[in-house]
DRENDO-1510 file (C-alpha; in Angstrom, 1 decimal, always signed):
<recs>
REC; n; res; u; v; w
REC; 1; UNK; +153.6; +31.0; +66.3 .
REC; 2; UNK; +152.9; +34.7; +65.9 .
REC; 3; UNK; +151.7; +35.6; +62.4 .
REC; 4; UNK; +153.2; +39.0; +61.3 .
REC; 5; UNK; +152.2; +41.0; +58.2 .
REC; 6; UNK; +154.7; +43.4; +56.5 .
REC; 7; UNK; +154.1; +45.9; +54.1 .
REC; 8; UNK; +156.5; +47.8; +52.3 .
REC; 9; UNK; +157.1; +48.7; +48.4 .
REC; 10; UNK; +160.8; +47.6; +48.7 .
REC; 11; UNK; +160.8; +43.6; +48.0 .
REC; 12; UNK; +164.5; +43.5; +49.0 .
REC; 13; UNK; +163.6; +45.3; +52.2 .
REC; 14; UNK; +160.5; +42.9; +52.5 .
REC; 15; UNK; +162.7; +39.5; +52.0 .
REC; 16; UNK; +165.4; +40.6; +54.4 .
REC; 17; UNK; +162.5; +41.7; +57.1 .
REC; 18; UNK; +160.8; +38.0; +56.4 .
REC; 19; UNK; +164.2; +36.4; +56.5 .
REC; 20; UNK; +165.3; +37.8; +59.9 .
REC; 21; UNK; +161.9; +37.3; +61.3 .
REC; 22; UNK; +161.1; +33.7; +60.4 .
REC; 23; UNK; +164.5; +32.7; +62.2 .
REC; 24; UNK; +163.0; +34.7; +64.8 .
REC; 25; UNK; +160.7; +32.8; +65.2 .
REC; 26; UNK; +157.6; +34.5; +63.6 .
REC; 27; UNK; +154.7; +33.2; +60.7 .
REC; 28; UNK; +155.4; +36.1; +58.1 .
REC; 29; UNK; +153.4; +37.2; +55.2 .
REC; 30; UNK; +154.6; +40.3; +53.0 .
REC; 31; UNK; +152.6; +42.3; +50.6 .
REC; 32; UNK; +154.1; +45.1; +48.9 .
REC; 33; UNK; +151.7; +47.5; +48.9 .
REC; 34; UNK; +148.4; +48.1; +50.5 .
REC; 35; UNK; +145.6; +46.8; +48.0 .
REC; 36; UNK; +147.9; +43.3; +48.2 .
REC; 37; UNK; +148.2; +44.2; +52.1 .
REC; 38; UNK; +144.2; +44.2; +52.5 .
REC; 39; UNK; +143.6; +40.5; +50.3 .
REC; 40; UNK; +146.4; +39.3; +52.5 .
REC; 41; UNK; +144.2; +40.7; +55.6 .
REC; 42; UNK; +141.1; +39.2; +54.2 .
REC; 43; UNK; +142.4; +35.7; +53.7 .
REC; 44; UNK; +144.3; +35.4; +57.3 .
REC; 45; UNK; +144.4; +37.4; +60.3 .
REC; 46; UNK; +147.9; +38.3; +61.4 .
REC; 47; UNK; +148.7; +39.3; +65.2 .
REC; 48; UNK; +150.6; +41.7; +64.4 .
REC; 49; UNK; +150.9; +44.2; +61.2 .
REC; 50; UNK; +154.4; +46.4; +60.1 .
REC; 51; UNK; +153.8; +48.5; +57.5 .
REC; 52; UNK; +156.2; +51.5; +55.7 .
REC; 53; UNK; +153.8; +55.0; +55.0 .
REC; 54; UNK; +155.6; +56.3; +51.5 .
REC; 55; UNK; +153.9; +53.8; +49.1 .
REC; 56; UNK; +152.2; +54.0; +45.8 .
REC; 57; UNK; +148.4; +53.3; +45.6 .
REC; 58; UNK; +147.7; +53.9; +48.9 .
REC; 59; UNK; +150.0; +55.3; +51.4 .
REC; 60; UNK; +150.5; +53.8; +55.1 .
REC; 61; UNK; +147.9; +56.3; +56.8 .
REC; 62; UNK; +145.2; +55.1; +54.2 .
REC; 63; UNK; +146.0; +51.6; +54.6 .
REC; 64; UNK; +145.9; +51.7; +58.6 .
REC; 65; UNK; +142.5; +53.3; +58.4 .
REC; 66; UNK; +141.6; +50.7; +55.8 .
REC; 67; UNK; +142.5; +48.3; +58.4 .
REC; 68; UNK; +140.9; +49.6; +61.5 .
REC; 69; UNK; +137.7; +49.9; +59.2 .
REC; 70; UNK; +137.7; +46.1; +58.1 .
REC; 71; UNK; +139.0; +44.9; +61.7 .
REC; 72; UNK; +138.1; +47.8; +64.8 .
REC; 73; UNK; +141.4; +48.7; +65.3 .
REC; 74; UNK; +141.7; +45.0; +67.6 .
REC; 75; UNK; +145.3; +44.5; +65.3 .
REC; 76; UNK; +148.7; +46.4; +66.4 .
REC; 77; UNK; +150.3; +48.1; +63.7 .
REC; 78; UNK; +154.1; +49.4; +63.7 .
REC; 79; UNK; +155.2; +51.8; +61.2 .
REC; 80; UNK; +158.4; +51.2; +59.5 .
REC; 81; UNK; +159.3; +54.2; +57.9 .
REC; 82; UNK; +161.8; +56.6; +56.5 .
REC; 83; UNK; +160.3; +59.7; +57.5 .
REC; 84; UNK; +161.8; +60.5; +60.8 .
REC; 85; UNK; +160.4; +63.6; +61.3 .
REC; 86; UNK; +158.7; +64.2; +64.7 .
REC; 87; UNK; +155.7; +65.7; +63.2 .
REC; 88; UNK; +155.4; +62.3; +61.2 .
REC; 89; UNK; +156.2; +60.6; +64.3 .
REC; 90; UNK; +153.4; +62.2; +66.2 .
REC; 91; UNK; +151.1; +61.5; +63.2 .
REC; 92; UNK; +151.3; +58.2; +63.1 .
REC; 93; UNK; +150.8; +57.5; +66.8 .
REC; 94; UNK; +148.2; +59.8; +66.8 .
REC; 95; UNK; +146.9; +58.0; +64.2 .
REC; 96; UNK; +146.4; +54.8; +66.4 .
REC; 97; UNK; +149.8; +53.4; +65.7 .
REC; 98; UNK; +151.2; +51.0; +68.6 .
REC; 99; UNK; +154.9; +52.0; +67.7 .
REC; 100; UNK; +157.1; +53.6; +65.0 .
REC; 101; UNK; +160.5; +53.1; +63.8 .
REC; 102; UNK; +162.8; +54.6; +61.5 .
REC; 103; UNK; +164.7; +52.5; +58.8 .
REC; 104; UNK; +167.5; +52.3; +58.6 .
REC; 105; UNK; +167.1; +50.1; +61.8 .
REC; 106; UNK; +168.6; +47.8; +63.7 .
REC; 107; UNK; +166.8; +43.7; +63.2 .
REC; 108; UNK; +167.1; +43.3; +66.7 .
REC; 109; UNK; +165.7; +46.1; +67.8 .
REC; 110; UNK; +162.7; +45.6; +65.7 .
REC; 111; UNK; +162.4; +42.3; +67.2 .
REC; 112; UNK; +162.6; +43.3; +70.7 .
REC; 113; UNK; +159.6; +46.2; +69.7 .
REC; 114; UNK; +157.4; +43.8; +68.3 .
REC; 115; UNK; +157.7; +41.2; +71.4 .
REC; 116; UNK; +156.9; +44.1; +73.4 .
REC; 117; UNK; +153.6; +45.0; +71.5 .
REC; 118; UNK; +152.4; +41.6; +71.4 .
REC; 119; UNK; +153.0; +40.9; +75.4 .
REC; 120; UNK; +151.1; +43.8; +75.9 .
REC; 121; UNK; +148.3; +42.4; +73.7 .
REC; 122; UNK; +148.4; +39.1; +75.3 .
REC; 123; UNK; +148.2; +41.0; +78.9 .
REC; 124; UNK; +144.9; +42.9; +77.4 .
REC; 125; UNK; +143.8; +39.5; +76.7 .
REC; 126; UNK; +144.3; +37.6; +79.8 .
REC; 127; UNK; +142.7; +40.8; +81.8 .
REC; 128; UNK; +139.6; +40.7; +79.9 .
REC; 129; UNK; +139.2; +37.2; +80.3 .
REC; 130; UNK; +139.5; +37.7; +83.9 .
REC; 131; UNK; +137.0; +40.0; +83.7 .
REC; 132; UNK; +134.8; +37.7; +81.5 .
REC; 133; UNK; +134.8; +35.1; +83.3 .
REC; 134; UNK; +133.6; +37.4; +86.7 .
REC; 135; UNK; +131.1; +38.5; +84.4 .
REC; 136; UNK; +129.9; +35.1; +84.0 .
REC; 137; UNK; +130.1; +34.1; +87.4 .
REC; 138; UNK; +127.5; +36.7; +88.4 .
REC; 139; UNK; +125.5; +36.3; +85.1 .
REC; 140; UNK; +125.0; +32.1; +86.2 .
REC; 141; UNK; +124.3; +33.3; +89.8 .
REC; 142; UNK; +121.3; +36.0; +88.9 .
REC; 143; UNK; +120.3; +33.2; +86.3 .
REC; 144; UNK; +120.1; +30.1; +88.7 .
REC; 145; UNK; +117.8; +32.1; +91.6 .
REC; 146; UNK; +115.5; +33.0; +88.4 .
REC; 147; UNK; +114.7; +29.5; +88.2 .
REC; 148; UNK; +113.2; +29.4; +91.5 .
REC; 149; UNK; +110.0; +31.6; +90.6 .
REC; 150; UNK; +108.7; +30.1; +87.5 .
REC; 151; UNK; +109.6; +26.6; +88.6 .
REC; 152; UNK; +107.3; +27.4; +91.5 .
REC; 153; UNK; +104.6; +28.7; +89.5 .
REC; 154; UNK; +104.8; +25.9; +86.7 .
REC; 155; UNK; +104.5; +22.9; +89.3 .
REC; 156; UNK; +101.8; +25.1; +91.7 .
REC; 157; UNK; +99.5; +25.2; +88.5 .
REC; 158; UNK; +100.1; +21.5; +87.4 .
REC; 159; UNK; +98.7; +20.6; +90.8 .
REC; 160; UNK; +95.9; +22.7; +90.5 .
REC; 161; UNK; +95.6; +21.3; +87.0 .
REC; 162; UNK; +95.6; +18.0; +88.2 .
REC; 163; UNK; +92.8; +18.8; +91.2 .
REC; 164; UNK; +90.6; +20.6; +88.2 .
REC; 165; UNK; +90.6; +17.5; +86.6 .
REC; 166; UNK; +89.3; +15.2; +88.7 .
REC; 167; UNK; +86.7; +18.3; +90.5 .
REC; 168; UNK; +85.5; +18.6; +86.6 .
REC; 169; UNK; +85.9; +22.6; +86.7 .
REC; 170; UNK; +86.5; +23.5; +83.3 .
REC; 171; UNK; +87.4; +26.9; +83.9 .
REC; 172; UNK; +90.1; +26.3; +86.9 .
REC; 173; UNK; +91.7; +23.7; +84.3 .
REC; 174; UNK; +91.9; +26.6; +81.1 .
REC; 175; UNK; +93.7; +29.3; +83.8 .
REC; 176; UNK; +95.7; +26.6; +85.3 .
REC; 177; UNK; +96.7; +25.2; +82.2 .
REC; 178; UNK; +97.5; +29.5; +80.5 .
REC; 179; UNK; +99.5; +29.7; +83.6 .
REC; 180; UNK; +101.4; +26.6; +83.4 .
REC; 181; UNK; +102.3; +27.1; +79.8 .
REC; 182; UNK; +103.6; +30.6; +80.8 .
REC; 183; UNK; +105.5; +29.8; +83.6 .
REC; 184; UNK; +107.0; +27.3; +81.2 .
REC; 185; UNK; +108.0; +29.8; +78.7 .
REC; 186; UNK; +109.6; +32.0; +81.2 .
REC; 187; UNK; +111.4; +28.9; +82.1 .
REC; 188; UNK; +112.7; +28.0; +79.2 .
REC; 189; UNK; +114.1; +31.7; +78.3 .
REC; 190; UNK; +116.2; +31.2; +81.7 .
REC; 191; UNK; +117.3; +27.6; +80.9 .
REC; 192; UNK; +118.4; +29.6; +77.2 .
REC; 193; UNK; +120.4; +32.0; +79.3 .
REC; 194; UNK; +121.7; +29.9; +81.4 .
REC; 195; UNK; +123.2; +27.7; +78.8 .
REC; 196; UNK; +124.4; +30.8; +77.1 .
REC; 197; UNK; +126.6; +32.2; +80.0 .
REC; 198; UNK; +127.9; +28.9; +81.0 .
REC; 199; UNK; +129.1; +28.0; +77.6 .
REC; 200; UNK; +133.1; +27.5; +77.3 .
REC; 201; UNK; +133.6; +30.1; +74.6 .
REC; 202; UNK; +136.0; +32.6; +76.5 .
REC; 203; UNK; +138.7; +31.6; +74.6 .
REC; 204; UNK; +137.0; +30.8; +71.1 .
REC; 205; UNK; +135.9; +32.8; +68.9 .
REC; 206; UNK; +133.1; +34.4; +67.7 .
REC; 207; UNK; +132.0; +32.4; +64.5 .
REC; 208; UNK; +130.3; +34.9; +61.6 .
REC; 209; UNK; +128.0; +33.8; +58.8 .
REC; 210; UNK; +125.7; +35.9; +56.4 .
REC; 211; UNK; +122.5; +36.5; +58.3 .
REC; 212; UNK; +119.2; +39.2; +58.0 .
REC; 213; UNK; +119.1; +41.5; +60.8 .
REC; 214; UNK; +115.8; +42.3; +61.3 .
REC; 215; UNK; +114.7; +39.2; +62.9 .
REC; 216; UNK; +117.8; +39.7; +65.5 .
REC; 217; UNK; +116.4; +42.7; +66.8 .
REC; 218; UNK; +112.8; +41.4; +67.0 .
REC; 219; UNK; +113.7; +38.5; +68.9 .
REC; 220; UNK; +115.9; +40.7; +71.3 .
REC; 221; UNK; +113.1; +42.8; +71.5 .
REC; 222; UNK; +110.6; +39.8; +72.1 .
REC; 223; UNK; +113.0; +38.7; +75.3 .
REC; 224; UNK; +112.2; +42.2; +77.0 .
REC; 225; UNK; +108.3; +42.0; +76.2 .
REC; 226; UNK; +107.0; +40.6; +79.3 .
REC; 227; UNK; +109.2; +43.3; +81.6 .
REC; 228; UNK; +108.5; +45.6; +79.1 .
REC; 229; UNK; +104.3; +44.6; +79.5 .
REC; 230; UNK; +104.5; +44.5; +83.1 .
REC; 231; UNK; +105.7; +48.9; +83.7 .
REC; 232; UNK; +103.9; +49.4; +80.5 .
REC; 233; UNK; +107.4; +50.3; +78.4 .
REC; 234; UNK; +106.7; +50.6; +75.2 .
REC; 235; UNK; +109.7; +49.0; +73.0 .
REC; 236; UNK; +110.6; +50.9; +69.4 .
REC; 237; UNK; +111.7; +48.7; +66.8 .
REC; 238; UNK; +113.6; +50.0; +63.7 .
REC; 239; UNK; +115.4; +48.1; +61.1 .
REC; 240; UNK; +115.4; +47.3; +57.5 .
REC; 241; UNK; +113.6; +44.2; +56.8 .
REC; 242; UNK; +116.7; +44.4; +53.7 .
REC; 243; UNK; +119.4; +45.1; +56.2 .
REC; 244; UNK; +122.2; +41.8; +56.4 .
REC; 245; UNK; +125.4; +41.5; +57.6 .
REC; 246; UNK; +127.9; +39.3; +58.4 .
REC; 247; UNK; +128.0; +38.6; +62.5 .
REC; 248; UNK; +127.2; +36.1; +65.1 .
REC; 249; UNK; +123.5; +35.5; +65.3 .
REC; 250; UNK; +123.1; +34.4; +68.8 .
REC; 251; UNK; +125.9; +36.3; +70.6 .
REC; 252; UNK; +124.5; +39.8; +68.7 .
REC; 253; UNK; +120.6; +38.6; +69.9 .
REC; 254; UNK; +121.8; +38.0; +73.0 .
REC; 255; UNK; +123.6; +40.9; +73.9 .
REC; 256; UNK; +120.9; +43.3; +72.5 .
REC; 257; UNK; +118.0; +41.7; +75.0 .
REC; 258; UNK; +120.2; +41.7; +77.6 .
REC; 259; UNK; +120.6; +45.6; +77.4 .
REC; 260; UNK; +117.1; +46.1; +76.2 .
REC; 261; UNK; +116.3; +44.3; +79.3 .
REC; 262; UNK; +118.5; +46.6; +81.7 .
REC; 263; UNK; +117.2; +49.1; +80.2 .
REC; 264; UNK; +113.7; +48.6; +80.2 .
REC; 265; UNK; +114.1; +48.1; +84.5 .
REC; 266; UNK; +115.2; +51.2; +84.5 .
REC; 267; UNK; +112.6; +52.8; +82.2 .
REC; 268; UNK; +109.5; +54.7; +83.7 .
REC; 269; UNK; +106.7; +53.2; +84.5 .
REC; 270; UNK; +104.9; +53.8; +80.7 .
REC; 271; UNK; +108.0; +54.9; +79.4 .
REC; 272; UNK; +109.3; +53.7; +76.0 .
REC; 273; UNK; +113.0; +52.8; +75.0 .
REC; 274; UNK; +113.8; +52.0; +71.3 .
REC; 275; UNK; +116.4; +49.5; +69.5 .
REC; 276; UNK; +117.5; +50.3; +66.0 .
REC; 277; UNK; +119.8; +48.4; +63.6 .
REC; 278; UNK; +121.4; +50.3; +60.7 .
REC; 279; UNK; +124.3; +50.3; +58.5 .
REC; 280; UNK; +127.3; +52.5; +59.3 .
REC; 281; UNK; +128.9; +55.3; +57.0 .
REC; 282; UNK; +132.2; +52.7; +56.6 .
REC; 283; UNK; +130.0; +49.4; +55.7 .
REC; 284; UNK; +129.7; +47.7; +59.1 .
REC; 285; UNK; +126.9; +48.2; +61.2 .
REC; 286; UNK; +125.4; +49.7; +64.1 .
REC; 287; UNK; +123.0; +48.5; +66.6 .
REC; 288; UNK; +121.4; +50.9; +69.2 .
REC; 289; UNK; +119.6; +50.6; +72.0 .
REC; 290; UNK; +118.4; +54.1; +73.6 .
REC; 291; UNK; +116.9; +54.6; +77.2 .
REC; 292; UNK; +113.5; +56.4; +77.6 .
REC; 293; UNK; +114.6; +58.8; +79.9 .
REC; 294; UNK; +117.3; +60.9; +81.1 .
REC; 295; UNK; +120.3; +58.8; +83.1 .
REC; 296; UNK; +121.3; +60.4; +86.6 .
REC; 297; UNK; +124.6; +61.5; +86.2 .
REC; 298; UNK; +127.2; +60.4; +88.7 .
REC; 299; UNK; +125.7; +57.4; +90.1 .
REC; 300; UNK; +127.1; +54.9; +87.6 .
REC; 301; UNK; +125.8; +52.2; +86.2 .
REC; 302; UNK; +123.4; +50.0; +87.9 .
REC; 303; UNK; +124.3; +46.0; +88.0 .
REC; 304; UNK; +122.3; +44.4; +85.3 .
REC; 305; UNK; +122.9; +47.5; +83.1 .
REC; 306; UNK; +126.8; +47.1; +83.9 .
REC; 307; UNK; +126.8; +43.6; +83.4 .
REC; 308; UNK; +125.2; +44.0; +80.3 .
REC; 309; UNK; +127.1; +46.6; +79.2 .
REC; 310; UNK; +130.4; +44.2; +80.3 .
REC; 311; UNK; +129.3; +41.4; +78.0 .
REC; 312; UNK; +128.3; +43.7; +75.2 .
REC; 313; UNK; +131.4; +45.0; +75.1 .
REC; 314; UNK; +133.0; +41.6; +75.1 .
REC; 315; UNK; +130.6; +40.3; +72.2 .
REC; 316; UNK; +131.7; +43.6; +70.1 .
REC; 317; UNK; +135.2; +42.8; +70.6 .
REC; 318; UNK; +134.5; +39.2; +69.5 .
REC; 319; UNK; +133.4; +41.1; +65.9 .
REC; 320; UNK; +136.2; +43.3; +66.0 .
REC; 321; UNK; +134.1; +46.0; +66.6 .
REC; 322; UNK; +133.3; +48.2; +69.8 .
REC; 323; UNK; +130.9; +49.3; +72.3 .
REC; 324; UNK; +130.2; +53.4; +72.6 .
REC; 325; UNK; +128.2; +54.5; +75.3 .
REC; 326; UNK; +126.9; +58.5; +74.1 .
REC; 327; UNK; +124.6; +60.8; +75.6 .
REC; 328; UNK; +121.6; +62.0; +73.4 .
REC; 329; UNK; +120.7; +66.5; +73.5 .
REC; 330; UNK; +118.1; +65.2; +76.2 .
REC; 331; UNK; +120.2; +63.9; +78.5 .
REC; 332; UNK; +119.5; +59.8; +77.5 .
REC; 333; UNK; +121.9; +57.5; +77.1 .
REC; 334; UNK; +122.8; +55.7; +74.2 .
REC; 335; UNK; +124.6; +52.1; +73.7 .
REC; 336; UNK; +125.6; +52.1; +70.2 .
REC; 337; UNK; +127.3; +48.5; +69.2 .
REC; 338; UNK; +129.8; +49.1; +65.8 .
REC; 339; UNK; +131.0; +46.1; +64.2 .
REC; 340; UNK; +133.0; +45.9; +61.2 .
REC; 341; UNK; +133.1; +44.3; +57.9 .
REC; 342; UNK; +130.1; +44.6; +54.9 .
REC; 343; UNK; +126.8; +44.5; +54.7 .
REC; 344; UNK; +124.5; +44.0; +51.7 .
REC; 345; UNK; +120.8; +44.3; +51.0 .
REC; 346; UNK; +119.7; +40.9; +51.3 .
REC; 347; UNK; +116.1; +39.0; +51.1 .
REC; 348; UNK; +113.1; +40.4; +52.6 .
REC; 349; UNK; +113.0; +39.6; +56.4 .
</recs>
């Protein structure tokens, strides 16, 4: 059952609206003015949010930015208004509004607009699943022939272990067994991956908890090490070791190695690239990942940086918050990750 949020200073308005809706089949909450319209938010996440603009405390402009702030704009919002001017029209849809009606208005019609909005979101959702799930195809594919060359290398150095062993050389045995372990390593980080992009979790999601960032963006950073090592990239960490927020710990460590990785292969050889965690003017944060040299214009993006760029864009969304791509005065390219919600200054990381 669609849950729908109205907000609107009349209560006589709001019961009718809540009346005519619930027979229409549709969970309703009602607040009647914004502060109440943001606890409401807070405590359940509607589909769907109607909200009038002339109220006291905070007005309905206020109140929608409130709520793309807290959420990344991933609800609709319908204004239900009695300014029917088409400057405030123009406003409000300008504003980011998915739709805006006039009162008086007809229940029906309001009805038939609000089916309309949420279709429209459902057909957003089925197409980015589609598109999620091609992702993940690929991803398991590039995944599953790395297995091939570290498997290799791991049992090639157990035999030679093995041989050392019984020949008594000492020194054979210490490289066989440095190689062995590394191969392992490199092994397991694939296995890690693998298990990540074949995970069921399209249509759950993302669960958030409390966590410190700065050991997020060290282990992202510790994934693109041995790439990094091998053209001599030198990777530039910068974060808070205060810095906390509230966001999905593996999904937000995964998708920065995955672009610092990208990025790294297409770095330079002895370039550097950089990753950087920060707090955001509005309370959420921002994670950036910049490139360590100018991108060549009209050529796109290469695969692995698209499909990062594809499931970073799906993991931002899974936080409500969005994936910006901008271009620094040097010509680089930026990925900046926003998500939403509050930070705080937590224990040393």
């Amino acid at each position: 059952m669609p849950r729908v949020l109205v907000v609107d200073d009349e209560p006589q308005l709001l019961f009718s609206i809540r009346e005519y809706l619930s027979a229409s089949g549709y969970d309703v909450i009602t607040a009647e003015s914004g502060p109440e319209a943001l606890k409401e938010l807070a405590d359940s996440r509607p589909d769907l949010i109607i909200s009038d603009i002339m109220m006291q405390d905070m007005d309905g402009h206020e109140f929608h930015r409130r709520v793309q702030a807290l959420t990344g704009g991933n609800i609709p919002l319908l204004f239900l208004t009695a300014k029917s001017g088409l400057e405030d029209k123009l406003a409000g849809l300008r504003d980011g509004a998915d739709d805006y009606m006039t009162k008086p208005f007809d229940p029906q019609e309001l009805c038939a607009r609000i089916a309309t909005i949420l279709n429209r979101v459902k057909q957003t959702q089925v197409h980015e699943k589609a598109s999620f799930e091609t992702l993940r195809a690929r991803t398991l594919s590039r995944l599953a022939s790395q297995l091939r060359e570290p498997l290799d290398v791991l049992c090639r150095n157990l035999d030679t272990l093995a041989d050392a062993r019984v020949s008594g050389d000492p020194d054979v045995q210490r490289m066989s067994l440095r190689r062995a372990i590394e191969a392992a390593h490199t092994l397991a980080e694939v296995v890690d991956n693998l298990q990540w992009a074949s995970a069921d979790d399209a249509e759950q999601p993302l669960t958030w908890e409390p966590v410190r960032i700065a050991p997020i963006v060290r282990r992202s950073a510790a994934a693109a090490a041995r790439k990094a090592a091998a053209k001599k990239v030198q990777v530039s960490i910068t974060c808070g070791g205060l810095l906390s927020g509230i966001v999905n710990e593996a999904a937000i460590t995964r998708t920065l190695a995955g672009l610092l990785e990208a990025v790294v292969e297409l770095a330079p050889q002895g370039g550097q690239v950089s990753v950087m965690a920060r707090r955001a003017q509005d309370r959420g944060l921002e994670f950036i990942v910049t490139e360590g040299s100018p991108h060549v214009n009209g050529q796109g993006y290469p695969e692995r940086l698209a499909d990062a760029l594809d499931f970073a864009r799906h993991v931002a969304r899974g936080h409500n918050g969005k994936l910006d791509v901008q271009q620094t005065r040097d010509g680089r390219q930026r990925y900046m990750i926003w998500v939403p919600g509050r930070t705080h200054q937590g224990a040393r990381a």
